[in-house]
C-alpha positions as CSV (number, residue, x, y, z in Angstrom):
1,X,0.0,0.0,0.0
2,X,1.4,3.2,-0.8
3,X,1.0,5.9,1.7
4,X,3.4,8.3,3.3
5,X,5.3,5.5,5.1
6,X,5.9,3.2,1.7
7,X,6.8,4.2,-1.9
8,X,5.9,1.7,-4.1
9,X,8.9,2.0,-5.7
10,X,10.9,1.6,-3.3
11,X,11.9,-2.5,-2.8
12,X,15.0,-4.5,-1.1
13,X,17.0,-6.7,-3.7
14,X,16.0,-10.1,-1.7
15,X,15.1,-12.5,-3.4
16,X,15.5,-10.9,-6.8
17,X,17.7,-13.6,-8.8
18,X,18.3,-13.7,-12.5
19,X,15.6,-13.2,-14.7
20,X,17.8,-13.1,-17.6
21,X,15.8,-16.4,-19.5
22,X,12.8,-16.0,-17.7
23,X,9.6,-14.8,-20.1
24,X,7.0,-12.5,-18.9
25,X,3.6,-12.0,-19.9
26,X,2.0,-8.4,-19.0
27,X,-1.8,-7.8,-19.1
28,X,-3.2,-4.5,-19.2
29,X,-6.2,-3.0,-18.8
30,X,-7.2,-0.4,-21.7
31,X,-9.6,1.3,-19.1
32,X,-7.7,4.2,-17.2
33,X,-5.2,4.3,-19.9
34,X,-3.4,7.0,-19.1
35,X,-2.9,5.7,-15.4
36,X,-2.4,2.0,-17.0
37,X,-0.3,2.9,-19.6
38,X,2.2,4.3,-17.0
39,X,1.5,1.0,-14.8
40,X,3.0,-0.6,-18.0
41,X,6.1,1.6,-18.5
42,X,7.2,1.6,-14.8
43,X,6.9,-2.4,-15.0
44,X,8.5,-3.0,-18.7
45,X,11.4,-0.7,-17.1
46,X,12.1,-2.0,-14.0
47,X,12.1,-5.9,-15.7
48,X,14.6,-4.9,-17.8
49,X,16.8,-3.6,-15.5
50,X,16.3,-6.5,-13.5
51,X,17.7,-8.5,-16.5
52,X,15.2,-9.2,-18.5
53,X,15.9,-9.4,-22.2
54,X,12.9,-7.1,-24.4
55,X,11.9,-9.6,-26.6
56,X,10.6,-11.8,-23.3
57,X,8.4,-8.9,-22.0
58,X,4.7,-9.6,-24.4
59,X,2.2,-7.0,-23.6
60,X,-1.8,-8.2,-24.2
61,X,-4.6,-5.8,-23.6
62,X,-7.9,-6.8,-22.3
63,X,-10.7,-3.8,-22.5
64,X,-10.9,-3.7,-18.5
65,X,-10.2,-4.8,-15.4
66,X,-12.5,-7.4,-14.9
67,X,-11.0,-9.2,-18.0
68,X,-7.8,-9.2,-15.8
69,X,-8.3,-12.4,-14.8
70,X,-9.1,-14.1,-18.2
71,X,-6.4,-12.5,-20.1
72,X,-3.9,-13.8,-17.2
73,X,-5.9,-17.4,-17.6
74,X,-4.5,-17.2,-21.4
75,X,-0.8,-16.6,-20.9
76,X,-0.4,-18.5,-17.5
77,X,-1.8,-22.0,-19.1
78,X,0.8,-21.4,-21.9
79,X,3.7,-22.7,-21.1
80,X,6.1,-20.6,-22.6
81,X,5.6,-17.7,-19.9
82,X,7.3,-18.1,-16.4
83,X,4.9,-15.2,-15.1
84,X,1.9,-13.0,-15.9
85,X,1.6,-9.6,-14.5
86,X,-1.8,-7.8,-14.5
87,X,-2.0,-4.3,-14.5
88,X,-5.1,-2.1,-13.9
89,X,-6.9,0.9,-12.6
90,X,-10.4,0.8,-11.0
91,X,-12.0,3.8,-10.0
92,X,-14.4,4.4,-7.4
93,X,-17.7,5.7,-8.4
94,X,-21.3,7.0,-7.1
95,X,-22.3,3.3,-7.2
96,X,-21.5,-0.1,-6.0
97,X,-20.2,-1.0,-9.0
98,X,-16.7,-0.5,-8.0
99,X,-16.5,-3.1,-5.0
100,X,-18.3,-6.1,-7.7
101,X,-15.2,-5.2,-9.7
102,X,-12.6,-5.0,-7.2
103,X,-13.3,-8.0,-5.6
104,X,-13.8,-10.2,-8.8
105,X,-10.4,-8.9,-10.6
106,X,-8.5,-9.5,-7.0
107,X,-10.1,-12.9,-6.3
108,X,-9.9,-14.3,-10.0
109,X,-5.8,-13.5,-10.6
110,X,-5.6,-15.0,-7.3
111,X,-7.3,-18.2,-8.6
112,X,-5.2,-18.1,-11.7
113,X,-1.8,-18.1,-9.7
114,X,-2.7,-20.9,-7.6
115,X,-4.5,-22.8,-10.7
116,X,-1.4,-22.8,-12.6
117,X,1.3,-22.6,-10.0
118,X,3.0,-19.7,-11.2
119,X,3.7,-16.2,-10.2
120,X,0.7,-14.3,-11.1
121,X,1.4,-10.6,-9.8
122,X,-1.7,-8.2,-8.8
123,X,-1.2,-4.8,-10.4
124,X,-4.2,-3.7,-9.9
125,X,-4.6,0.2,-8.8
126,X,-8.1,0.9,-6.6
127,X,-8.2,4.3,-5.7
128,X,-10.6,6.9,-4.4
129,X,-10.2,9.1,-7.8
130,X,-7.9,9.8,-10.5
131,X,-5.6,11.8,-8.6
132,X,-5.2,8.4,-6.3
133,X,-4.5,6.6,-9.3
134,X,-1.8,9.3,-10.9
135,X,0.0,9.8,-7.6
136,X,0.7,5.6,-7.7
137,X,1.1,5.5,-11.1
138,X,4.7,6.8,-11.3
139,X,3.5,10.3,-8.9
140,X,4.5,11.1,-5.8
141,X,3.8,7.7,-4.3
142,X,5.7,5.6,-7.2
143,X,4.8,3.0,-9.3
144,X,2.3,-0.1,-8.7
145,X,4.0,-1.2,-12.4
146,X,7.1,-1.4,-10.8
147,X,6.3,-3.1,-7.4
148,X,4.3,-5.5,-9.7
149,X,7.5,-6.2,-11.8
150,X,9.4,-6.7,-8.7
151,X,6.8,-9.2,-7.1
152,X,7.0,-11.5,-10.3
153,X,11.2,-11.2,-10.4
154,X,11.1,-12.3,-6.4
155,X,8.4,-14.8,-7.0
156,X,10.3,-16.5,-9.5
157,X,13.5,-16.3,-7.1
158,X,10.9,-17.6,-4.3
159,X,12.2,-21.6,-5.0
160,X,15.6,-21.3,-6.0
């Protein structure tokens, strides 16, 4: 959680082994793009300067959040990718509708990781308002992208 306390860019190097080979699948929400679209920079960014090679980063798009889970149900079940990373930007608004959404998108990439037994990173931004979402998506409280990067390269150093 990103506060005044904890940067989300801000992380300690254990557990972050070489990712070098390792082949990442990103899936981003097209909803909020201009908070999701720097979710996606900060992550491509720190992977590769964690070691991973460009041409192991593929990006999909999925038209919102609640597809999340789906699109991360595609690239974890093939087996090329050693971990999916969902990235995504939900809103609160004058109705309900928000907490159906939140809960679904956390709960289903949950159910993905454990289904396919494979780091399946929640990037998932849910904020008050836009200004929420701005100040975590590379503002003054960091990056989720990055902190979601992070969590797949330590999750994939979890085991060795």
């Amino acid at each position: 959680m990103a506060s005044n306390l904890k940067n989300l860019s801000e992380y300690s190097e254990r557990n972050t082994g070489s990712v070098f080979d390792k082949k990442f699948g990103i899936v981003v929400s097209e909803w909020n793009d201009e908070v999701t679209g720097a979710l996606l920079e900060g992550a491509i960014e720190t992977l590769k300067e964690q070691g991973a090679q460009k041409k192991n980063i593929k990006v999909h798009y999925v038209p919102g959040s609640f597809e999340l889970p789906l699109g991360a149900q595609f690239l974890a079940q093939n087996k090329k990718f050693d971990a999916v990373i969902c990235l995504g930007c939900v809103i609160q608004g004058e109705t309900r509708h928000f907490d159906f959404i939140c809960d679904a998108v956390a709960q289903g990439i949950c159910n993905v990781g454990l289904k396919y037994n494979k780091p399946v990173v929640f990037g998932v931004l849910t904020t008050d308002n836009l200004q929420q979402a701005l100040d975590r998506a590379g503002g003054k409280h960091g990056n989720k992208g990055e902190a979601a990067a992070i969590t797949a390269v330590k999750m994939l150093g979890f085991n060795n």
